[in-house]
PABAKOL-303386 format. One record per residue (C-alpha): residue in one letter; x, y, z. Coordinates in Angstrom, 3 decimals, padded with zeros to 6 digits. Layout:
N
{resn = a east = X north = Y up = Z}
...
END
This chain:
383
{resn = x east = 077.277 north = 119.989 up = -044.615}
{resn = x east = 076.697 north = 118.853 up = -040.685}
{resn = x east = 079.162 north = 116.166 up = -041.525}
{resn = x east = 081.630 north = 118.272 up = -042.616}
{resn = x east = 080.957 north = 120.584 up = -039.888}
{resn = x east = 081.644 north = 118.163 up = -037.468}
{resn = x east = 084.323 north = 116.327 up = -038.952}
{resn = x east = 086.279 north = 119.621 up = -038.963}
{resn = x east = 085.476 north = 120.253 up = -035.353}
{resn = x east = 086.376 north = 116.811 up = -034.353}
{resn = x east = 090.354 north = 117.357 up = -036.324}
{resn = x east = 090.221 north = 120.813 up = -034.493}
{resn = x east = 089.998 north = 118.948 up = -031.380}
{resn = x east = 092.302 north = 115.537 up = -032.071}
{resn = x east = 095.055 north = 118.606 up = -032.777}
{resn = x east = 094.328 north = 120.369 up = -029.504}
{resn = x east = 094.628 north = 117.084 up = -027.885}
{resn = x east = 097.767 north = 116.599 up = -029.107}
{resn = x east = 099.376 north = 120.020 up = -028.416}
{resn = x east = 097.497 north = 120.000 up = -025.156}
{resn = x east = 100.825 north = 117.827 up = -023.384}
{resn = x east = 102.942 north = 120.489 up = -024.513}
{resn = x east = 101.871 north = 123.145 up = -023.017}
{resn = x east = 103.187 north = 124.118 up = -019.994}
{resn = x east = 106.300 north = 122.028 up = -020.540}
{resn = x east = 109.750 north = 122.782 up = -020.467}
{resn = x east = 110.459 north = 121.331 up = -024.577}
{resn = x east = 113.023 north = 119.345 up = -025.428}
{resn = x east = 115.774 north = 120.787 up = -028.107}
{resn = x east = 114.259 north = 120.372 up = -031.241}
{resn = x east = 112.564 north = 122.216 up = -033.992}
{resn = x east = 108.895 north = 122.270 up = -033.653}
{resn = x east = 105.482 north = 122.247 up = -036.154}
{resn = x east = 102.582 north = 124.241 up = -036.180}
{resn = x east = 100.289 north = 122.080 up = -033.885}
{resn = x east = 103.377 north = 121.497 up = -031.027}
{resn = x east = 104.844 north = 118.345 up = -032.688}
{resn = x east = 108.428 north = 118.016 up = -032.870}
{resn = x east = 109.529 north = 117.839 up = -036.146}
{resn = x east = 111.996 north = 114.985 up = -037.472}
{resn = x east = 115.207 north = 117.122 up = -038.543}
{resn = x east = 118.815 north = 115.356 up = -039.390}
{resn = x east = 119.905 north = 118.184 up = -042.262}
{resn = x east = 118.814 north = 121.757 up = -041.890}
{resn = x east = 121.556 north = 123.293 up = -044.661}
{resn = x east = 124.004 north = 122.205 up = -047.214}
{resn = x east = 127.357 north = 124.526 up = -047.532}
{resn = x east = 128.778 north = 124.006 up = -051.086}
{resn = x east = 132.267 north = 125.489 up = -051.237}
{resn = x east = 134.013 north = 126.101 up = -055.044}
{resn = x east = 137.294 north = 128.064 up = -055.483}
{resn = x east = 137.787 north = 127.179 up = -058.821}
{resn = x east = 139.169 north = 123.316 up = -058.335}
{resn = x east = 135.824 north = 121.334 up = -058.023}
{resn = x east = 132.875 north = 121.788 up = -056.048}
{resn = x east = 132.927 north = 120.691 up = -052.219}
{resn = x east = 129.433 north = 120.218 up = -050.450}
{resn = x east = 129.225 north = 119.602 up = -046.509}
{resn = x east = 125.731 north = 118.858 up = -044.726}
{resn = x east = 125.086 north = 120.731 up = -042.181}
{resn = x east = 123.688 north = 118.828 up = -039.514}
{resn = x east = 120.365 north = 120.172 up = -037.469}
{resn = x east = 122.908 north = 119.585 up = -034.289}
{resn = x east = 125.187 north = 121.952 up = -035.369}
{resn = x east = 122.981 north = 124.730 up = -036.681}
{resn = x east = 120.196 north = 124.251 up = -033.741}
{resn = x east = 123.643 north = 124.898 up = -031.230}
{resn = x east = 124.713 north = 128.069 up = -033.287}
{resn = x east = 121.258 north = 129.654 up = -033.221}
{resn = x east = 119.933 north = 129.095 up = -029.604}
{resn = x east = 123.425 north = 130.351 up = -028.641}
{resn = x east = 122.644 north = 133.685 up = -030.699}
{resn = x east = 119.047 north = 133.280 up = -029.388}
{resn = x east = 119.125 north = 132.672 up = -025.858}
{resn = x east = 121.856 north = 136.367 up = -025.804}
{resn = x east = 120.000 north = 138.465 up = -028.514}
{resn = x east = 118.636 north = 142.121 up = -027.360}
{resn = x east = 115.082 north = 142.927 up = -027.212}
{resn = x east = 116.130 north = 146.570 up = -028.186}
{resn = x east = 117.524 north = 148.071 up = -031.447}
{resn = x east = 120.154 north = 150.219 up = -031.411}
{resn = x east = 121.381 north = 152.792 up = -034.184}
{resn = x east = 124.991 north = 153.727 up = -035.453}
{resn = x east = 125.616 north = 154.864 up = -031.899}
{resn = x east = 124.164 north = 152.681 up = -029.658}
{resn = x east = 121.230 north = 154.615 up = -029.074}
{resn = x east = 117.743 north = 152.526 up = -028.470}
{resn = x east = 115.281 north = 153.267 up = -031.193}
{resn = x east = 112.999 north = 150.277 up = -030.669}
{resn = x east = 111.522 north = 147.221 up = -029.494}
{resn = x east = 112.620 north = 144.157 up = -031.730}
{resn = x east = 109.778 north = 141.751 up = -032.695}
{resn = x east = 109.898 north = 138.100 up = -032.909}
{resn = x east = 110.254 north = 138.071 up = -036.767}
{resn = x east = 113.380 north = 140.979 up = -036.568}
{resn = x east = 114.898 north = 139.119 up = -033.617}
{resn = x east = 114.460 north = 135.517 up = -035.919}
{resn = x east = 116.003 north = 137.325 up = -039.267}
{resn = x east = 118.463 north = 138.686 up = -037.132}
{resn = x east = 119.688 north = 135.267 up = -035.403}
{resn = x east = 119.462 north = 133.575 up = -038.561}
{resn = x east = 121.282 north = 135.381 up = -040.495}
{resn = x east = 124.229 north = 136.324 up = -038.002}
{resn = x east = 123.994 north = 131.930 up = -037.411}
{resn = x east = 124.327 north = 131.310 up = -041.292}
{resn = x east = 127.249 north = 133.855 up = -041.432}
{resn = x east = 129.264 north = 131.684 up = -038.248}
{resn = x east = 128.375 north = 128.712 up = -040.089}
{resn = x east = 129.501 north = 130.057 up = -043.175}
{resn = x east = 132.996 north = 131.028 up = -042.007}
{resn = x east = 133.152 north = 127.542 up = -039.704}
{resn = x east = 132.946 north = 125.633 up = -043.168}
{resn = x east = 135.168 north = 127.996 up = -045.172}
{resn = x east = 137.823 north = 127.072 up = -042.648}
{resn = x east = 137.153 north = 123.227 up = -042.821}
{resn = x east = 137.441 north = 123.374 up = -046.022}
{resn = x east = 140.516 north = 125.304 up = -045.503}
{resn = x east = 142.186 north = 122.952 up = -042.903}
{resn = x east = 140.760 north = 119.520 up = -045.273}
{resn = x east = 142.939 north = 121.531 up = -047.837}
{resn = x east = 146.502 north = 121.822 up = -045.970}
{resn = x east = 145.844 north = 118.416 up = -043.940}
{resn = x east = 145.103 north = 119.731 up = -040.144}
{resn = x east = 141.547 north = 119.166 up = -039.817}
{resn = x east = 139.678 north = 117.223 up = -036.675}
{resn = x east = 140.934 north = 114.229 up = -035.884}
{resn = x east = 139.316 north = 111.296 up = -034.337}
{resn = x east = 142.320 north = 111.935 up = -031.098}
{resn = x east = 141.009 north = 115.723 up = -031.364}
{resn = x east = 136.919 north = 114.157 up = -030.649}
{resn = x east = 137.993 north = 111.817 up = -027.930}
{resn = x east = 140.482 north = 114.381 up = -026.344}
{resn = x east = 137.300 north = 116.750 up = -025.981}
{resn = x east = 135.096 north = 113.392 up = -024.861}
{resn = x east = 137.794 north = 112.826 up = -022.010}
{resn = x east = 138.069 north = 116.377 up = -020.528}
{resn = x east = 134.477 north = 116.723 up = -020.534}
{resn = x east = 134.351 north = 113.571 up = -018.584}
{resn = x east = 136.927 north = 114.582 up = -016.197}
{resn = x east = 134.424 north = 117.569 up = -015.864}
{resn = x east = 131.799 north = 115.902 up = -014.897}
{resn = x east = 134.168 north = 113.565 up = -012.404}
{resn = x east = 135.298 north = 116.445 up = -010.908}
{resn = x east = 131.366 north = 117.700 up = -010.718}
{resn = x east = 130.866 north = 114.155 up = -008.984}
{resn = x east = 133.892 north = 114.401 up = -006.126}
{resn = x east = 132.376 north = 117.660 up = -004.988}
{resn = x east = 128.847 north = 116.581 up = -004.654}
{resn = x east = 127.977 north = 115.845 up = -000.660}
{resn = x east = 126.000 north = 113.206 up = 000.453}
{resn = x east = 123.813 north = 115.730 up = 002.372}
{resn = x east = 122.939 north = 117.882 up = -000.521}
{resn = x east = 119.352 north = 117.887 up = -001.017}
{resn = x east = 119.310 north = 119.774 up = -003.469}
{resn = x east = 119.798 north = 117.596 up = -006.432}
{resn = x east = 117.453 north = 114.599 up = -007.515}
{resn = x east = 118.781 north = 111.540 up = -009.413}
{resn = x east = 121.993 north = 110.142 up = -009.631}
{resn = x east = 125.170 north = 112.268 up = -008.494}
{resn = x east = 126.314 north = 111.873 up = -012.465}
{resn = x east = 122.792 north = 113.513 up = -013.590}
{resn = x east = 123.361 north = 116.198 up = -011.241}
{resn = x east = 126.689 north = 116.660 up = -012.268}
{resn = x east = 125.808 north = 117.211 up = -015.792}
{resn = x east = 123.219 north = 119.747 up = -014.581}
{resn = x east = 125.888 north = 121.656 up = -012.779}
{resn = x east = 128.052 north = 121.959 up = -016.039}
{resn = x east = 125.114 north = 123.141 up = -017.981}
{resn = x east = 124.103 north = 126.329 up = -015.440}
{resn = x east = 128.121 north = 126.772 up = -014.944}
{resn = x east = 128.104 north = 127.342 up = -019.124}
{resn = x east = 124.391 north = 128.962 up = -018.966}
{resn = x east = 126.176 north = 131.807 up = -016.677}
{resn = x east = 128.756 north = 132.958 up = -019.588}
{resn = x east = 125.556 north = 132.699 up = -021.961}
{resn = x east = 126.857 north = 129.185 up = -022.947}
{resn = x east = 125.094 north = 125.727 up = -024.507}
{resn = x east = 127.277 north = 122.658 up = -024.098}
{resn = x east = 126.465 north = 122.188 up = -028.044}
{resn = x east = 127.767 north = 125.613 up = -028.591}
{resn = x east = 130.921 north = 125.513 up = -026.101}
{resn = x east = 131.870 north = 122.268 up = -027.956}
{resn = x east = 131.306 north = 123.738 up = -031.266}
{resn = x east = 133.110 north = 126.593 up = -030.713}
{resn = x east = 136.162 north = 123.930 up = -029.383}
{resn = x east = 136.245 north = 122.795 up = -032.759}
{resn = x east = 136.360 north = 126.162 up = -034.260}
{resn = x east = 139.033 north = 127.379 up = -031.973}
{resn = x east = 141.372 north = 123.925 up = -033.177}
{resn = x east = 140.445 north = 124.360 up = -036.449}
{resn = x east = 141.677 north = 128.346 up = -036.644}
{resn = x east = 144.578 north = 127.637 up = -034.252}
{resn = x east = 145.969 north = 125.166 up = -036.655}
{resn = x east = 145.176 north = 127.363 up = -039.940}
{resn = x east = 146.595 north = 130.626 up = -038.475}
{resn = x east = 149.785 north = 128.265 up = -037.754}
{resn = x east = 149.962 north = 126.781 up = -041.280}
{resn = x east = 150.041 north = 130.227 up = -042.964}
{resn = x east = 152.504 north = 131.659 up = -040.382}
{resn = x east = 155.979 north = 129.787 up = -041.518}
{resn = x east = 158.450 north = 132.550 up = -040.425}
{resn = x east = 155.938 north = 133.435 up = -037.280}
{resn = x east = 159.201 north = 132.601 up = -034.829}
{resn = x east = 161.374 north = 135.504 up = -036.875}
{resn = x east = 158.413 north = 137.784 up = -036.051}
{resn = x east = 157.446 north = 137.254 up = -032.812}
{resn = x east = 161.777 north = 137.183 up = -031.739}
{resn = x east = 161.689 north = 140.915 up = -033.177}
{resn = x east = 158.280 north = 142.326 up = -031.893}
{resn = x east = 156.738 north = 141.246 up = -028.554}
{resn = x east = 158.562 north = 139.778 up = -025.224}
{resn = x east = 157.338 north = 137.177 up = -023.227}
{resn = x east = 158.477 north = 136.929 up = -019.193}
{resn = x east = 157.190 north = 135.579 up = -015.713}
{resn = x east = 158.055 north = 137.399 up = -012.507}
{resn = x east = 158.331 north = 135.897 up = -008.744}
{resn = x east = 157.454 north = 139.511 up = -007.109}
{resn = x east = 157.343 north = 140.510 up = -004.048}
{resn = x east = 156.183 north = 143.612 up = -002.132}
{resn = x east = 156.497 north = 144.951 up = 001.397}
{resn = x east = 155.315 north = 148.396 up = 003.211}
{resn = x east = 158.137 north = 150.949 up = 002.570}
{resn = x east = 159.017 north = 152.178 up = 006.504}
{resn = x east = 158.758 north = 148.603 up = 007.665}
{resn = x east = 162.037 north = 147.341 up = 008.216}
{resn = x east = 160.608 north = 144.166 up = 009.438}
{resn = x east = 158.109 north = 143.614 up = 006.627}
{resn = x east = 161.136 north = 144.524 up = 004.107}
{resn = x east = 163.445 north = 141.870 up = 005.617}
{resn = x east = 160.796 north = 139.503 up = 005.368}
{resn = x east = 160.112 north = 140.158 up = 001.528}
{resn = x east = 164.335 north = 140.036 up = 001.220}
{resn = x east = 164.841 north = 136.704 up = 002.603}
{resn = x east = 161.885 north = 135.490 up = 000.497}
{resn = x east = 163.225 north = 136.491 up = -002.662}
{resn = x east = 166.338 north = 135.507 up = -001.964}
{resn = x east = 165.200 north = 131.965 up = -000.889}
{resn = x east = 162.652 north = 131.641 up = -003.912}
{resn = x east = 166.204 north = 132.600 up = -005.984}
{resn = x east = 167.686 north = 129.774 up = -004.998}
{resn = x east = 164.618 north = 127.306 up = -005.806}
{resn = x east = 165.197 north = 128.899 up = -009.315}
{resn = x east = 168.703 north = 128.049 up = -009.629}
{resn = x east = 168.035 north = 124.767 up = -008.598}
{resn = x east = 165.676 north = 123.931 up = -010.789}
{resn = x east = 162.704 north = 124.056 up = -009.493}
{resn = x east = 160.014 north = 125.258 up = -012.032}
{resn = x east = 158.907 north = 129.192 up = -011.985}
{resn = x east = 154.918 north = 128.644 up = -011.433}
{resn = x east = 155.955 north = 126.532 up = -008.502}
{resn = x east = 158.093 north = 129.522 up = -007.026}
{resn = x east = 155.685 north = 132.095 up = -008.187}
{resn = x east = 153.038 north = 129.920 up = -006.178}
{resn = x east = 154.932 north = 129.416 up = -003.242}
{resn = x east = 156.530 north = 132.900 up = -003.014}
{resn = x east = 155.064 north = 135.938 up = -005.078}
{resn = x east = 152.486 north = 138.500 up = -004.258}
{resn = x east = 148.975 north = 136.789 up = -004.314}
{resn = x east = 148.030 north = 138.875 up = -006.928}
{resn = x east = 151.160 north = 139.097 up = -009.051}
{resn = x east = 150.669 north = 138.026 up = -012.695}
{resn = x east = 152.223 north = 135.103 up = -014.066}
{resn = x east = 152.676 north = 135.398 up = -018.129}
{resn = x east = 153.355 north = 139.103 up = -019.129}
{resn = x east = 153.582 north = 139.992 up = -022.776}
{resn = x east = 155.350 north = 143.466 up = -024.345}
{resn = x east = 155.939 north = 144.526 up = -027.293}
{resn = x east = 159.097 north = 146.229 up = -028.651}
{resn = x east = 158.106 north = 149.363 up = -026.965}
{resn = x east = 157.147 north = 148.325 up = -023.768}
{resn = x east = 153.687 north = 148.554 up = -023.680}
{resn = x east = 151.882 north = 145.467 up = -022.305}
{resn = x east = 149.158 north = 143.391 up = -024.705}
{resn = x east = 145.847 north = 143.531 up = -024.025}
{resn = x east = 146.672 north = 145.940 up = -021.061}
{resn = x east = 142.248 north = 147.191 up = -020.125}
{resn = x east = 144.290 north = 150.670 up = -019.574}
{resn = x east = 146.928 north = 150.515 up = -022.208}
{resn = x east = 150.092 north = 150.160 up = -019.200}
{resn = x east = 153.612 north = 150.337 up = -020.251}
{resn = x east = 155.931 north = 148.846 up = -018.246}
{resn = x east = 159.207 north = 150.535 up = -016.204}
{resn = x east = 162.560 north = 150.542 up = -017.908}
{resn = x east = 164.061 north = 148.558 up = -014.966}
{resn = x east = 161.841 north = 145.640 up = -015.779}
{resn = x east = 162.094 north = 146.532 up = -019.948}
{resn = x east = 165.833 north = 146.738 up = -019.648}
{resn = x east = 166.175 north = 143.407 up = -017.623}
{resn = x east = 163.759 north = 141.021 up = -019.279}
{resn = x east = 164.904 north = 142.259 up = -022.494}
{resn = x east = 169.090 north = 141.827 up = -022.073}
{resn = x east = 168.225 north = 138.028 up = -020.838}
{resn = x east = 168.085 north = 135.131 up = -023.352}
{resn = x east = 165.326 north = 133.019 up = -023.342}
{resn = x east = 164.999 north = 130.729 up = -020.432}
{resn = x east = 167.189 north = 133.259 up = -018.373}
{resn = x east = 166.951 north = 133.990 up = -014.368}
{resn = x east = 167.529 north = 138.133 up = -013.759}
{resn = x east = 169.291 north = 138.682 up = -010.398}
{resn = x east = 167.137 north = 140.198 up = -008.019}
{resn = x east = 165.798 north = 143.285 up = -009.127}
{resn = x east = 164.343 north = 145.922 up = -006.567}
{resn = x east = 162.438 north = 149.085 up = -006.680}
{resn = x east = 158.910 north = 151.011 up = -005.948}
{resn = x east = 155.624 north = 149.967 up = -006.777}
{resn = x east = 154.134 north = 153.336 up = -005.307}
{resn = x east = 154.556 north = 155.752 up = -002.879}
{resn = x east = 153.884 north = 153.179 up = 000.153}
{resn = x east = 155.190 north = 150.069 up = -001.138}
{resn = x east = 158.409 north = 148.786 up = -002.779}
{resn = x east = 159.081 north = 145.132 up = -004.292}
{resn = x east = 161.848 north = 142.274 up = -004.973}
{resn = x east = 161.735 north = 140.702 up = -008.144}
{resn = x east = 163.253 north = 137.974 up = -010.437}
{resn = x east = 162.405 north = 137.953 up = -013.968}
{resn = x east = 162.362 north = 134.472 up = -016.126}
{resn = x east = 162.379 north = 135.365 up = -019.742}
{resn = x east = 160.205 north = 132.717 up = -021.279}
{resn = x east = 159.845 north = 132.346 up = -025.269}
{resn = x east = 156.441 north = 131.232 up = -027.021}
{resn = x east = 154.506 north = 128.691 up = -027.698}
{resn = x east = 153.362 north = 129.105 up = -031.034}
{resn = x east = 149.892 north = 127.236 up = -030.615}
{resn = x east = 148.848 north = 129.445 up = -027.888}
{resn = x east = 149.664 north = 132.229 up = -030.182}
{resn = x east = 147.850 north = 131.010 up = -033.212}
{resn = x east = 145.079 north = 130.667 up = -030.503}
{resn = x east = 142.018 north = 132.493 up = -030.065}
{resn = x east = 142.595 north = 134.157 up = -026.511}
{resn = x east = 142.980 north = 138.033 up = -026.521}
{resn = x east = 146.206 north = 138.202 up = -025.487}
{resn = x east = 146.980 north = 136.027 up = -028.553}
{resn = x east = 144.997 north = 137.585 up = -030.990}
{resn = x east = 146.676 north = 140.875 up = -030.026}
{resn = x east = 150.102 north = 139.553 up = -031.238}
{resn = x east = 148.970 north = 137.708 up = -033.784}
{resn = x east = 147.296 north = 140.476 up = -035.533}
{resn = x east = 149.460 north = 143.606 up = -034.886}
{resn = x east = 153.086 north = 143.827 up = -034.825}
{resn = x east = 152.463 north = 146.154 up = -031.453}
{resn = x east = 150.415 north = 147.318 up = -029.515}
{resn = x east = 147.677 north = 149.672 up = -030.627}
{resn = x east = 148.816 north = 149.470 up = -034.263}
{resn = x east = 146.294 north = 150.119 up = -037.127}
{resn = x east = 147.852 north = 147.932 up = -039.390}
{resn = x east = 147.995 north = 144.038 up = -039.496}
{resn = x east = 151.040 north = 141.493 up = -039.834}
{resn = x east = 151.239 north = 139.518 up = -043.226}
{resn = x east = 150.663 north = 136.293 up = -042.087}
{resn = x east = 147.352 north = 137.516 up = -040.490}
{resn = x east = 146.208 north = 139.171 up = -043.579}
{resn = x east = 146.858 north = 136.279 up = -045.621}
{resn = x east = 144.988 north = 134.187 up = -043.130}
{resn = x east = 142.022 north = 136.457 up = -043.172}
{resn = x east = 141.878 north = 136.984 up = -047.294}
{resn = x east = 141.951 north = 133.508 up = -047.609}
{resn = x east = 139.240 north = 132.974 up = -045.262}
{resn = x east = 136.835 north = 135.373 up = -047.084}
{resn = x east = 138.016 north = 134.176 up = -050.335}
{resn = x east = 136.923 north = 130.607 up = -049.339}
{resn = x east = 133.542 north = 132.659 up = -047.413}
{resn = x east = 132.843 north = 134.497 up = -051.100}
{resn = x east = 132.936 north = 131.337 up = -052.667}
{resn = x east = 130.335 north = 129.280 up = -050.685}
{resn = x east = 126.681 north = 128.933 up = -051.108}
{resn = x east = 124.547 north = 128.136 up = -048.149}
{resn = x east = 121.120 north = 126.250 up = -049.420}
{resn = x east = 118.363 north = 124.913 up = -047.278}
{resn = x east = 117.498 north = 121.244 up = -047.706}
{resn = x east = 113.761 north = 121.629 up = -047.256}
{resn = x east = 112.124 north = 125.146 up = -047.442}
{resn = x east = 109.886 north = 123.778 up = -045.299}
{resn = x east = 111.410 north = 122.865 up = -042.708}
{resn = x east = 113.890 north = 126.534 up = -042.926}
{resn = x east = 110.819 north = 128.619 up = -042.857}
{resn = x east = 109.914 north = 126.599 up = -039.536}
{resn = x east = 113.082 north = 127.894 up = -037.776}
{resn = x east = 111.942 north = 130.915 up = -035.741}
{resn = x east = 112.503 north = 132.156 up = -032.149}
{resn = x east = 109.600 north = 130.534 up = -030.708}
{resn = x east = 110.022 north = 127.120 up = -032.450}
{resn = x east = 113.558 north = 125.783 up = -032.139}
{resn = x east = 114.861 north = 125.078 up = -028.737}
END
């Protein structure tokens, strides 16, 4: 019975010992046992996809679904809210885990639905698409690199370590992992170049809905005569760099208001997309950008911005580029999705996008490789 005692107390100890380096520590991204190991993980999930022409099963590498669930981990709430946003509670470990989890398997389950999706029509990653990514992130860090001074003391290792460091706290500020901002690259290619496929007559809609221009504005205190003849001679120079070729971000850099946007988008009624307080445009500028072709220069075009200032403007009517509107940016998504502003109903080509996607989403089975290595995953054991 002694020996028993003791060998027990002895394996109590040999498993403190071994936990006893990990405490304190910063741990490395991983999933982690019971007694502070880290566990040996290559395939956490397998997504098996079946729309009625043969079964389709992807792994689904730890990689990816540790990147999807610390991203959902590291922004989670302590506090639950009801219907209305009112706190009721403090979350616990175990709701917080069930909640990151499942919102995690629900990302992942719509990420393979689409790669399925994209295998299907022929526009999936590419091996260009991976080393694309590889070379801008590069060109990150380089640019990290050419910044870094000699005298900074702040940093220890190599100016390329550093650099890396300084990309990980400048995606850490919007909430970002690099394994998540690179997965969510992917996704953004992959949905760009579905929502394109499905979109064949997306030209024909976009010619008859929404306007796209770029102004070179210019604005000057109304009562200053010499501030106005300024902002005339301006324009009417920055005119002349237009009709001469010279590209309109160029003149809108070298000319316009500091402040003055670049890429506007209206829709047939004037209003502007994604407008944070729902603006509507004048009919001067309406009326001009809309009786140009695309690719046009307006003549100068002058008027009031207020009660104290007035402007000069040229309008470029520019056309669109379809990828950037297949795209996941707000603006995009906006005229993708409705065929104006603030409407409650969606365009066909983004319904059929979306009723394919949760066709595809219905029809997929997420199953754990190893229970017990699933039931490991928790808040306070994958990093």
């Amino acid at each position: 019975m002694m020996k028993k005692i003791c060998k027990t107390v002895c394996l109590g100890l040999a498993l403190s010992m071994l936990a006893l380096p990990m405490l304190g520590c910063e741990k490395e991204p991983g999933l982690y046992a019971w007694y502070g190991g880290k566990m040996d993980v290559d395939t956490v999930m397998t997504a098996t996809i079946d729309v009625g022409n043969g079964e389709k099963t992807y792994d689904i590498p730890f990689d990816t679904y540790r990147a999807v669930y610390v991203y959902l981990k590291n922004n989670v709430t302590d506090i639950i809210r009801d219907e209305e946003g009112n706190a009721t509670a403090l979350a616990t470990d175990e709701e917080k885990n069930t909640a990151v989890k499942e919102v995690t398997e629900d990302i992942l389950l719509e990420y393979y639905a689409l790669l399925a999706l994209c295998e299907k029509y022929g526009i999936s990653i590419t091996e260009a698409d991976k080393q694309a990514y590889y070379n801008d992130y590069q060109k990150k860090l380089q640019d990290y690199v050419d910044n870094i001074e000699e005298s900074d003391l702040e940093y220890k290792g190599t100016k390329e370590e550093y650099a890396r460091e300084l990309y990980e706290k400048s995606l850490a500020i919007a909430g970002m992992t690099p394994e998540y901002f690179e997965f969510s690259h992917y996704r953004s290619i992959l949905q760009t170049r579905l929502r394109k496929a499905l979109a064949s007559d997306l030209s024909d809609y976009l010619s008859q809905s929404y306007y796209h221009y770029k102004q070179v504005l210019i604005s000057y205190t109304k009562g200053d005569a010499a501030a106005e003849a300024k902002a005339r001679t301006a324009i009417i120079e920055a005119q002349e760099k237009l009709l001469s070729g010279e590209s309109v971000d160029t003149v809108i850099k070298n000319y316009a208001d500091a402040d003055s946007q670049s890429d506007i988008y209206f829709d047939a009624y004037g209003k502007i997309v994604a407008s944070a307080t729902n603006a509507t445009l004048g009919n001067v500028t309406v009326d001009t950008v809309t009786a140009l072709n695309i690719g046009e220069i307006s003549d100068i075009v002058s008027g009031d911005n207020d009660d104290y200032t007035g402007y000069f403007a040229i309008f470029v009517r520019e056309g669109f580029d379809e990828d950037y509107i297949c795209g996941t940016s707000t603006v995009a998504k906006n005229i993708y999705e409705y065929a104006y502003v603030g409407s409650e109903y969606t365009t066909p080509h983004y319904s059929k996008y979306t009723t394919l996607i949760e066709s595809y989403k219905q029809n997929t089975a997420l199953t754990p490789v190893s229970d017990k290595v699933y039931d490991r995953i928790a808040i306070n054991t994958l990093y």
